[in-house]
Short mmCIF file of the C-alpha atoms (twelve columns), coordinates in Angstrom:
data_MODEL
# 
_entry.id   MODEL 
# 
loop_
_atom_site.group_PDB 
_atom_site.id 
_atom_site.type_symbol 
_atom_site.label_atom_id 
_atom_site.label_alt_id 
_atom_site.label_comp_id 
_atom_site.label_asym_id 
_atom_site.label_seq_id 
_atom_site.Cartn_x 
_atom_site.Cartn_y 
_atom_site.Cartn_z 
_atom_site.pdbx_PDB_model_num 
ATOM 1   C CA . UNK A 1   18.062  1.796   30.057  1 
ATOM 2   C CA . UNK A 2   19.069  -1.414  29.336  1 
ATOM 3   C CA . UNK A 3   18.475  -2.864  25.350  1 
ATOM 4   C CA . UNK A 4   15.959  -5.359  26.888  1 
ATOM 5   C CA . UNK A 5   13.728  -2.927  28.115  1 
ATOM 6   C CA . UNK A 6   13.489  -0.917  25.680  1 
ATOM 7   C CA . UNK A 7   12.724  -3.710  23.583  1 
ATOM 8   C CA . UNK A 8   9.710   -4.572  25.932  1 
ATOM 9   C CA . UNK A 9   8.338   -1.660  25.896  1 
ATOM 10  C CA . UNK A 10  8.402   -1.294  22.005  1 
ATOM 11  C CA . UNK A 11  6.371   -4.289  22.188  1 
ATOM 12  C CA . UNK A 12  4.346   -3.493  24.554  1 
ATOM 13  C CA . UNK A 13  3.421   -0.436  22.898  1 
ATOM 14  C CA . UNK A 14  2.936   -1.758  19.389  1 
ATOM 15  C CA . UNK A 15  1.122   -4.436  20.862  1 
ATOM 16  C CA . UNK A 16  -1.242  -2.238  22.606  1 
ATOM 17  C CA . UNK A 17  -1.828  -0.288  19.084  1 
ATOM 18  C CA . UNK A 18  -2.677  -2.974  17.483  1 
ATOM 19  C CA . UNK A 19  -5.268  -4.085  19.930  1 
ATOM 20  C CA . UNK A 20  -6.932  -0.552  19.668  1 
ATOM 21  C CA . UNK A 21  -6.442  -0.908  15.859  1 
ATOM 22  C CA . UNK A 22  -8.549  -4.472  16.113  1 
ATOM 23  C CA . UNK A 23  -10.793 -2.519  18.825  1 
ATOM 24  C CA . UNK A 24  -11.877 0.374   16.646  1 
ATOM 25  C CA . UNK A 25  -14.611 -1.856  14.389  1 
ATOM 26  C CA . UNK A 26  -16.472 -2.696  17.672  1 
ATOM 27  C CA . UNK A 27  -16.814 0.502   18.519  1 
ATOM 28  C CA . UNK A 28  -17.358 2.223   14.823  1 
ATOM 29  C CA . UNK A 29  -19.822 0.159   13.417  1 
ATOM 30  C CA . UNK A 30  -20.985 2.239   10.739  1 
ATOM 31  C CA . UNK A 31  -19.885 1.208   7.252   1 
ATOM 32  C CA . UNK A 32  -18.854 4.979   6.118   1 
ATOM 33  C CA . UNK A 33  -16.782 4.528   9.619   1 
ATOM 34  C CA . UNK A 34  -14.994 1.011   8.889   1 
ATOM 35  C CA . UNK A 35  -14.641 2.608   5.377   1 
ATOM 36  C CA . UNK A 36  -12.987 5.628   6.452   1 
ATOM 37  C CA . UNK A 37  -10.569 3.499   8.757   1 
ATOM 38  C CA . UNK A 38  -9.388  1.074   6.062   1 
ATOM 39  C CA . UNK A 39  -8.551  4.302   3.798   1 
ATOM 40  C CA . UNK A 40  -6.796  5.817   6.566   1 
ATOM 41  C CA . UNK A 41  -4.928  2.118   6.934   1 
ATOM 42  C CA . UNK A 42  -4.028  2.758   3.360   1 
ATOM 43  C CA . UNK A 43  -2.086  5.918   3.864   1 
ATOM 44  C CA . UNK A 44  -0.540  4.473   6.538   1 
ATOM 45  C CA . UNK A 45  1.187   2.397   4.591   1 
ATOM 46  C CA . UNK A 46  1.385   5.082   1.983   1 
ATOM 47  C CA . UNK A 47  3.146   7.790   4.474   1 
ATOM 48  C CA . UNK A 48  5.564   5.202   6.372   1 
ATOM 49  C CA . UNK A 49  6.825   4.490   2.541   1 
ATOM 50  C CA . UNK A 50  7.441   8.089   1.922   1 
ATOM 51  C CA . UNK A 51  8.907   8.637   5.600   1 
ATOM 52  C CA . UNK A 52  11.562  6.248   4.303   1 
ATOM 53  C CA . UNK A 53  12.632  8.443   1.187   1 
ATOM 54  C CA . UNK A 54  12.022  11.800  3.113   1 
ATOM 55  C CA . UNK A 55  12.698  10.511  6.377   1 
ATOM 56  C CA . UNK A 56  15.721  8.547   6.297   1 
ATOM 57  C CA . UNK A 57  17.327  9.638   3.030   1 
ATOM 58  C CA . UNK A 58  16.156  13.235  3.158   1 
ATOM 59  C CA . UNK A 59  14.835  13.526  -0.574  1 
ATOM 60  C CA . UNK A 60  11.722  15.292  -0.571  1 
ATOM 61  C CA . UNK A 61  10.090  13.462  -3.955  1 
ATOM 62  C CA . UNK A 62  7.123   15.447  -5.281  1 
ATOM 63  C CA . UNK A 63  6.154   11.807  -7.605  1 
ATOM 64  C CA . UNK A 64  6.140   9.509   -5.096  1 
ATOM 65  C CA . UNK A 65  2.569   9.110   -5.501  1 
ATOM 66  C CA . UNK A 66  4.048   7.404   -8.931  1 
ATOM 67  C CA . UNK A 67  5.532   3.678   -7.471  1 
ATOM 68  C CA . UNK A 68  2.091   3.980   -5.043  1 
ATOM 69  C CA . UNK A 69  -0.140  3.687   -7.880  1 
ATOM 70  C CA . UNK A 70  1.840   1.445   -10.144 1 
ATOM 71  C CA . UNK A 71  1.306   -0.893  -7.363  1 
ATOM 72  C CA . UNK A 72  -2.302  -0.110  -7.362  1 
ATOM 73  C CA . UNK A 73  -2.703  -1.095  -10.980 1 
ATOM 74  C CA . UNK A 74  -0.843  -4.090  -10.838 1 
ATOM 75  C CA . UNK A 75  -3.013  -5.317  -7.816  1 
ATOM 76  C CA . UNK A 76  -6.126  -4.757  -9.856  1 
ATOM 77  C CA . UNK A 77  -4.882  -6.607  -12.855 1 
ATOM 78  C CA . UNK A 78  -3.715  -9.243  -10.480 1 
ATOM 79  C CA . UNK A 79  -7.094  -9.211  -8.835  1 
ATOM 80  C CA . UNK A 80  -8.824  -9.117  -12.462 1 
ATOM 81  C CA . UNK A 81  -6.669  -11.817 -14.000 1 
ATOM 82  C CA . UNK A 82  -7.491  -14.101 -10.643 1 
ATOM 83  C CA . UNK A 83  -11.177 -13.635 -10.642 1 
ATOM 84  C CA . UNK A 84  -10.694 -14.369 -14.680 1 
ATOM 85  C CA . UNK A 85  -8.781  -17.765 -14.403 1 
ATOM 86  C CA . UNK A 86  -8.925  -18.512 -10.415 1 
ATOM 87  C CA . UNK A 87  -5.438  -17.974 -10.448 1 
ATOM 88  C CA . UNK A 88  -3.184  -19.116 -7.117  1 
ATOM 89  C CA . UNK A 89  -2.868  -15.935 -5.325  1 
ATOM 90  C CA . UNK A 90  -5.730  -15.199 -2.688  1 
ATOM 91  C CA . UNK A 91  -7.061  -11.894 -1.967  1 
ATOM 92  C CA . UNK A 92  -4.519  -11.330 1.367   1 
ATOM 93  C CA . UNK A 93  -1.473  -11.574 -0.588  1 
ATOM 94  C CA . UNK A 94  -2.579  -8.801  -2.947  1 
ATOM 95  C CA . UNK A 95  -0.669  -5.843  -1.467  1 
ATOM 96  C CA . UNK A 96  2.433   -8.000  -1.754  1 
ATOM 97  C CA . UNK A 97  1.785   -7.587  -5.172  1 
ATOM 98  C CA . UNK A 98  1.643   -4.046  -4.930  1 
ATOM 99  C CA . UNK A 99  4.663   -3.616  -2.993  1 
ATOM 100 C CA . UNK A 100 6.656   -5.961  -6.081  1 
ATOM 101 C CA . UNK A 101 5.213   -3.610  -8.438  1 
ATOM 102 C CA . UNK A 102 6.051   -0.444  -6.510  1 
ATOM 103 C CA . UNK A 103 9.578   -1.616  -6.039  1 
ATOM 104 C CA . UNK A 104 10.096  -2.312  -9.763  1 
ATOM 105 C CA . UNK A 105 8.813   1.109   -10.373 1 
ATOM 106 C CA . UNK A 106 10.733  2.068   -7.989  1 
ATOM 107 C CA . UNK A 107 14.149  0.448   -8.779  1 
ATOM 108 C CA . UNK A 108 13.493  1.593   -12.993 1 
ATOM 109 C CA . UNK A 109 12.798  4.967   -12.260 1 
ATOM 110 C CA . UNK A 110 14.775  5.701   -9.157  1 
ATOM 111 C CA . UNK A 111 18.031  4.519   -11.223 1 
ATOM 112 C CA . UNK A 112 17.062  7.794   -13.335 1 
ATOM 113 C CA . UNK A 113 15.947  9.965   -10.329 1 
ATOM 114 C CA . UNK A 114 18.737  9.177   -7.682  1 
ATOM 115 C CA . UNK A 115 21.460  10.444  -9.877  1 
ATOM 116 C CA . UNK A 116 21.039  14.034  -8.170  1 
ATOM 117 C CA . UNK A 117 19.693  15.537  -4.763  1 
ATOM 118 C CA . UNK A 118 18.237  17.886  -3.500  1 
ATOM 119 C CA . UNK A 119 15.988  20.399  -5.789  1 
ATOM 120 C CA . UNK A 120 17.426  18.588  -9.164  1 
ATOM 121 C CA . UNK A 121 15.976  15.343  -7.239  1 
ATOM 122 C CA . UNK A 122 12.588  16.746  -6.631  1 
ATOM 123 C CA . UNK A 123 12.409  18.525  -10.411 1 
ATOM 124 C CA . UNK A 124 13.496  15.043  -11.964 1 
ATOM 125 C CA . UNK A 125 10.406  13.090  -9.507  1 
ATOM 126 C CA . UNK A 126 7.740   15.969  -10.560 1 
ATOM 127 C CA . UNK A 127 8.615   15.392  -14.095 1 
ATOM 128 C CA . UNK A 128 8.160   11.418  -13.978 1 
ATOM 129 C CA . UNK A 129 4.796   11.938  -11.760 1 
ATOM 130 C CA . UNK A 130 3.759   14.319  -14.485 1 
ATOM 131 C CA . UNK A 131 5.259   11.624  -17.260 1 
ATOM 132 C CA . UNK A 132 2.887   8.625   -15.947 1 
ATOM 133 C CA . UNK A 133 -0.021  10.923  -15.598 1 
ATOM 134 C CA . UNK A 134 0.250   11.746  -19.233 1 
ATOM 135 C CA . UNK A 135 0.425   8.166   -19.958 1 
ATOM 136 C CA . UNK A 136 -2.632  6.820   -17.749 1 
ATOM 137 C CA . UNK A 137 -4.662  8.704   -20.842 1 
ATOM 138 C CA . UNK A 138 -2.330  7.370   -23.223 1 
ATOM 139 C CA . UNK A 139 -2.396  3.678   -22.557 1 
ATOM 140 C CA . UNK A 140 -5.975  2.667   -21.419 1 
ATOM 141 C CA . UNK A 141 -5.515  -1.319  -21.322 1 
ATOM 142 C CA . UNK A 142 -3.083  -0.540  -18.768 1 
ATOM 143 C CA . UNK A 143 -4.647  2.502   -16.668 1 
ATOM 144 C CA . UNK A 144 -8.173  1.999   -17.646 1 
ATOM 145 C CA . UNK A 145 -7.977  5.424   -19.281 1 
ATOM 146 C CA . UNK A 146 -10.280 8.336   -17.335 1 
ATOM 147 C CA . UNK A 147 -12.300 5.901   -15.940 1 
ATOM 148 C CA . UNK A 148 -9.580  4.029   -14.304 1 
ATOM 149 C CA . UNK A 149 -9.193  -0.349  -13.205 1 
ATOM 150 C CA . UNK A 150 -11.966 -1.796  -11.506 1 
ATOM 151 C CA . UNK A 151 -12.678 -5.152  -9.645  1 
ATOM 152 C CA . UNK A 152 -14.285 -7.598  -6.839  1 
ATOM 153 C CA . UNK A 153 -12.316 -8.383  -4.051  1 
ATOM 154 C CA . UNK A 154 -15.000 -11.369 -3.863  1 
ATOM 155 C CA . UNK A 155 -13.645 -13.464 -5.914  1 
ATOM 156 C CA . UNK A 156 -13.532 -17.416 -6.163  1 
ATOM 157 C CA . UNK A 157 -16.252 -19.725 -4.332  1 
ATOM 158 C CA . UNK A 158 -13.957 -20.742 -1.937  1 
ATOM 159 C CA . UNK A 159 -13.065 -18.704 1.397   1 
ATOM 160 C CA . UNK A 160 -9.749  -18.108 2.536   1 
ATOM 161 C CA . UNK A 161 -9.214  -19.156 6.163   1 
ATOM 162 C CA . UNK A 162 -13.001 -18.318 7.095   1 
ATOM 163 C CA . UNK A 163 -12.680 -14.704 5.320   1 
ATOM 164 C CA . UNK A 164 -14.467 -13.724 2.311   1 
ATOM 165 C CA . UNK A 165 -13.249 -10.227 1.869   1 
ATOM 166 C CA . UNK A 166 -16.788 -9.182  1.106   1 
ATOM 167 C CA . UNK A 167 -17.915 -7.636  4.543   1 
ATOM 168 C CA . UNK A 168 -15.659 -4.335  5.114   1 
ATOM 169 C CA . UNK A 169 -14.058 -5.228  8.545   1 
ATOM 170 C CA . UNK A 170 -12.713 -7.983  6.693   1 
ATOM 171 C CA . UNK A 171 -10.626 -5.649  4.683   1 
ATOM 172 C CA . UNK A 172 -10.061 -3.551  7.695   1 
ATOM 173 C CA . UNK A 173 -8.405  -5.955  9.419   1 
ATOM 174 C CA . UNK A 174 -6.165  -7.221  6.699   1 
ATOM 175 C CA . UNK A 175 -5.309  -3.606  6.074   1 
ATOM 176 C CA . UNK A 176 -4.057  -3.071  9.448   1 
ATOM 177 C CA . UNK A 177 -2.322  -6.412  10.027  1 
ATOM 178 C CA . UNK A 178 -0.287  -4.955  6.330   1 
ATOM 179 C CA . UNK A 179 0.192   -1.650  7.944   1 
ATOM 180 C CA . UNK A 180 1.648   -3.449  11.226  1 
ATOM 181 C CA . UNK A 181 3.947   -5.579  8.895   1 
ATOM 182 C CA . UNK A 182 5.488   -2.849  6.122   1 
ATOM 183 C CA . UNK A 183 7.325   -0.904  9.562   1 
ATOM 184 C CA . UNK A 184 9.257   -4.120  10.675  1 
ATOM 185 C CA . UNK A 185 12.346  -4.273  7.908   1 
ATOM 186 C CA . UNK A 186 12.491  -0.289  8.498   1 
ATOM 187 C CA . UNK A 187 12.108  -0.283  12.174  1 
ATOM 188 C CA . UNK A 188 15.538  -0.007  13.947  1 
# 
C-alpha cells in the first residue's frame, strides 16, 4: 500500500468518527445522555494519555490519575479566578490549561518517578498518588478539602463565537473536538 493511501484512509476514517461523534447529540437528546457522552469524552482524553505511558513506554503507573487531576484543579482555579476578574482566557481554552498543569506535574514528579522501571516504577507512582491524596485534606485552599473546587462554566456576559457553554451539547462538542486534537502529536 502506498503511504498516500494509507494516509487517506486514516482520514477518512477519523473523519467519519468525528461526524458520528457530532451525530450522537441528535440522536441522544436526553440530558443524562449528552451528560454521559461528555464524561465518556473525558476519559477519552484521560485513557489516550495513559496509553502513551503504558502504551508506548511500557510503564504501567498506578498514580497516573495524579497529573489528571492536578490539571483538573488548576482548570477550576483558572475558571474561578476568570469568572472573579473576567480574566483573558475563554471557557474553550480551559483544558489547555489542564494539559500545562498536568505536564508540570508531570515533568516535577516524573523526574522522581522515571529514575526506575518496572515494579520499582509502579511502587514509586502508587506512593505519589497516595502522597497527593493525603494532601487534598491537607491543603484545602488548593483542593477544596472533602468537598472539593467548584465553578460555572457560564461565565462573563459575553459569548464566545455564538457558544455560551451553558447548554450541555455545548460542552459536548468542545469535549470531542479536545479529544480529536490530544491524538495528533502522538499519532504516527
Amino acid at each position: 500500500m502506498s503511504s498516500r493511501l494509507v494516509t487517506r484512509s486514516r482520514l477518512l476514517l477519523w473523519g467519519g468518527c468525528l461526524a458520528l461523534a457530532f451525530a450522537l447529540p441528535l440522536v441522544f437528546k436526553s440530558g443524562f445522555l449528552i451528560s454521559l457522552l461528555c464524561q465518556m469524552g473525558i476519559m477519552v482524553v484521560f485513557s489516550l494519555s495513559y496509553n502513551m505511558l503504558l502504551g508506548q513506554t511500557g510503564l504501567l503507573s498506578f498514580g497516573h490519575a495524579v497529573y489528571y487531576g492536578l490539571g483538573a484543579f488548576a482548570t477550576m482555579h483558572t475558571l474561578n479566578a476568570i469568572g472573579k476578574d473576567g480574566g483573558p482566557l475563554v471557557v474553550a481554552l480551559l483544558p489547555a490549561v489542564g494539559a500545562c498543569a498536568g505536564l508540570a506535574g508531570g515533568v516535577l514528579l516524573g523526574y522522581v518517578t522515571t529514575r526506575k522501571a518496572g515494579t520499582t516504577f509502579a511502587m514509586i507512582t502508587l506512593g505519589i498518588g497516595e502522597l497527593v491524596a493525603a494532601c487534598s485534606l491537607m491543603f484545602p485552599v488548593v483542593f477544596g478539602g472533602e468537598g472539593g473546587v467548584s465553578g460555572n462554566r457560564v461565565i462573563g456576559k459575553e459569548s464566545f463565537l455564538g457558544l455560551t457553554w451553558g447548554p450541555q451539547v455545548e460542552m459536548y462538542g468542545l469535549i470531542v473536538l479536545w479529544a480529536f486534537v490530544a491524538p495528533s502529536p502522538c499519532s504516527p
